[in-house]
C-alpha positions as CSV (number, residue, x, y, z in Angstrom):
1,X,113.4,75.3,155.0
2,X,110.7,75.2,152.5
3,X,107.8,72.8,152.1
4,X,109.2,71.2,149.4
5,X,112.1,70.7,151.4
6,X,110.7,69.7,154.9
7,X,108.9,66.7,152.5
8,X,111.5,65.5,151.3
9,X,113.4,65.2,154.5
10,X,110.5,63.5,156.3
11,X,110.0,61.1,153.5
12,X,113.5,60.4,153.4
13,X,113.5,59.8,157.6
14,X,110.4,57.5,157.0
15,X,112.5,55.6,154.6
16,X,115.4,55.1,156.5
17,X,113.1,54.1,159.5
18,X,111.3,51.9,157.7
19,X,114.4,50.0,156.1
20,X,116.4,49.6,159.5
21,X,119.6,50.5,160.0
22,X,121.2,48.9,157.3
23,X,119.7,51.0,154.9
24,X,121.9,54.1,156.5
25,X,125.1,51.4,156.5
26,X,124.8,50.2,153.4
27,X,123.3,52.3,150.0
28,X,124.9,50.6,147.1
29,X,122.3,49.4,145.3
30,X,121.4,51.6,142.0
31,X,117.4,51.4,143.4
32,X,118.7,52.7,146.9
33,X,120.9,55.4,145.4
34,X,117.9,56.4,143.0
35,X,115.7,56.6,145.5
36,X,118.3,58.8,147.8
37,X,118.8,61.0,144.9
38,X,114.9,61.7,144.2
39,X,114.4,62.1,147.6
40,X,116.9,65.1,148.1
41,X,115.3,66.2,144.9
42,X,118.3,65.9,142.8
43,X,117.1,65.3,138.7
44,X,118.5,61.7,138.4
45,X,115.8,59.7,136.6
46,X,117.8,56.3,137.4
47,X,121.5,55.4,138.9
48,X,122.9,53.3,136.0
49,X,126.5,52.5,137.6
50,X,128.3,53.5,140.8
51,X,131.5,53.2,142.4
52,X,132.4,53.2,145.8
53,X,135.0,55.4,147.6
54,X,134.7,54.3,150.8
55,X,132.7,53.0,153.5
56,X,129.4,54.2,152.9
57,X,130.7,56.8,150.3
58,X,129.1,56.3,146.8
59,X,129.8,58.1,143.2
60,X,126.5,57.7,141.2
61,X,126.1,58.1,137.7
62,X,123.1,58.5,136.6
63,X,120.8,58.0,132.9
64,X,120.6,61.9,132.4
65,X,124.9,62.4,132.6
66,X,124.7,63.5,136.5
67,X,126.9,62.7,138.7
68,X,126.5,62.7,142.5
69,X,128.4,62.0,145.4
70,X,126.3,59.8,148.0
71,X,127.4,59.2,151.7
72,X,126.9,58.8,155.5
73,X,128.1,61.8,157.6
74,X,126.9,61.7,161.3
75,X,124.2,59.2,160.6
76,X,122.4,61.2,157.8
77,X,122.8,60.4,154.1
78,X,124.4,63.5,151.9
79,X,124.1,63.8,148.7
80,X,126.0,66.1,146.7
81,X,126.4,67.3,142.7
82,X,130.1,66.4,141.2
83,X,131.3,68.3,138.6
Protein backbone atom coordinates (compact mmCIF):
# COMPACT_ATOMS: atom_id res chain seq x y z
CA UNK A 1 0.00 0.00 0.00
CA UNK A 2 1.43 3.29 -0.94
CA UNK A 3 1.28 6.61 0.80
CA UNK A 4 -0.96 7.86 -1.49
CA UNK A 5 -3.06 5.03 -0.82
CA UNK A 6 -2.89 4.62 3.04
CA UNK A 7 -4.22 8.59 2.87
CA UNK A 8 -6.84 8.03 1.21
CA UNK A 9 -8.10 5.14 3.17
CA UNK A 10 -7.62 6.97 6.53
CA UNK A 11 -9.39 9.99 5.19
CA UNK A 12 -12.08 7.98 3.93
CA UNK A 13 -12.38 5.98 7.64
CA UNK A 14 -12.36 9.54 9.20
CA UNK A 15 -15.17 10.38 7.02
CA UNK A 16 -17.30 7.54 7.56
CA UNK A 17 -16.57 7.95 11.39
CA UNK A 18 -17.36 11.25 11.42
CA UNK A 19 -20.74 11.00 9.48
CA UNK A 20 -22.16 7.95 11.66
CA UNK A 21 -23.33 5.01 10.40
CA UNK A 22 -25.71 6.23 8.06
CA UNK A 23 -23.22 7.53 5.86
CA UNK A 24 -21.98 3.61 5.23
CA UNK A 25 -26.02 2.79 4.80
CA UNK A 26 -26.99 5.27 2.82
CA UNK A 27 -24.54 7.17 -0.15
CA UNK A 28 -26.95 8.45 -2.60
CA UNK A 29 -26.41 11.83 -2.58
CA UNK A 30 -24.25 13.20 -5.72
CA UNK A 31 -21.95 15.18 -2.86
CA UNK A 32 -21.60 11.78 -0.92
CA UNK A 33 -20.77 9.78 -4.15
CA UNK A 34 -18.31 12.72 -5.20
CA UNK A 35 -16.68 12.67 -2.24
CA UNK A 36 -16.39 8.63 -2.21
CA UNK A 37 -15.10 8.80 -5.65
CA UNK A 38 -12.24 11.51 -4.80
CA UNK A 39 -11.46 9.74 -1.93
CA UNK A 40 -10.53 6.34 -3.61
CA UNK A 41 -8.76 8.67 -6.03
CA UNK A 42 -10.92 7.86 -8.89
CA UNK A 43 -10.86 11.28 -11.59
CA UNK A 44 -14.54 12.23 -11.14
CA UNK A 45 -14.57 16.05 -10.82
CA UNK A 46 -18.51 15.82 -9.76
CA UNK A 47 -21.39 12.96 -9.71
CA UNK A 48 -24.01 14.64 -11.96
CA UNK A 49 -26.77 11.64 -11.92
CA UNK A 50 -26.87 8.23 -10.32
CA UNK A 51 -29.01 5.25 -10.29
CA UNK A 52 -29.48 2.85 -7.85
CA UNK A 53 -29.16 -0.96 -8.15
CA UNK A 54 -29.71 -2.02 -4.97
CA UNK A 55 -29.45 -1.54 -1.51
CA UNK A 56 -26.54 0.47 -0.96
CA UNK A 57 -25.39 -0.21 -4.63
CA UNK A 58 -24.96 3.00 -6.72
CA UNK A 59 -24.02 3.67 -10.60
CA UNK A 60 -22.49 7.21 -10.76
CA UNK A 61 -22.06 9.18 -13.70
CA UNK A 62 -19.91 11.68 -13.46
CA UNK A 63 -19.07 15.53 -15.43
CA UNK A 64 -15.90 13.97 -17.10
CA UNK A 65 -18.05 10.71 -18.96
CA UNK A 66 -16.87 8.22 -16.02
CA UNK A 67 -18.82 5.83 -14.80
CA UNK A 68 -18.41 4.03 -11.43
CA UNK A 69 -20.05 1.52 -9.61
CA UNK A 70 -20.42 2.55 -5.80
CA UNK A 71 -21.44 0.12 -2.95
CA UNK A 72 -21.34 -1.49 0.59
CA UNK A 73 -19.55 -4.92 0.76
CA UNK A 74 -18.76 -6.10 4.40
CA UNK A 75 -19.12 -2.68 5.80
CA UNK A 76 -16.59 -0.83 3.54
CA UNK A 77 -17.59 1.28 0.57
CA UNK A 78 -16.17 -0.08 -3.05
CA UNK A 79 -15.87 1.80 -5.70
CA UNK A 80 -15.25 0.48 -8.90
CA UNK A 81 -14.70 1.82 -12.92
CA UNK A 82 -17.65 0.55 -15.39
CA UNK A 83 -16.99 0.25 -18.75
Amino acid sequence: MTKLERSLSLAAAALIASTGSAFAQDISDAADLTAVIALNGKPCGKVVSSTKRGENDYVATCEDGNRYRVYVKDGRVIVEKMS
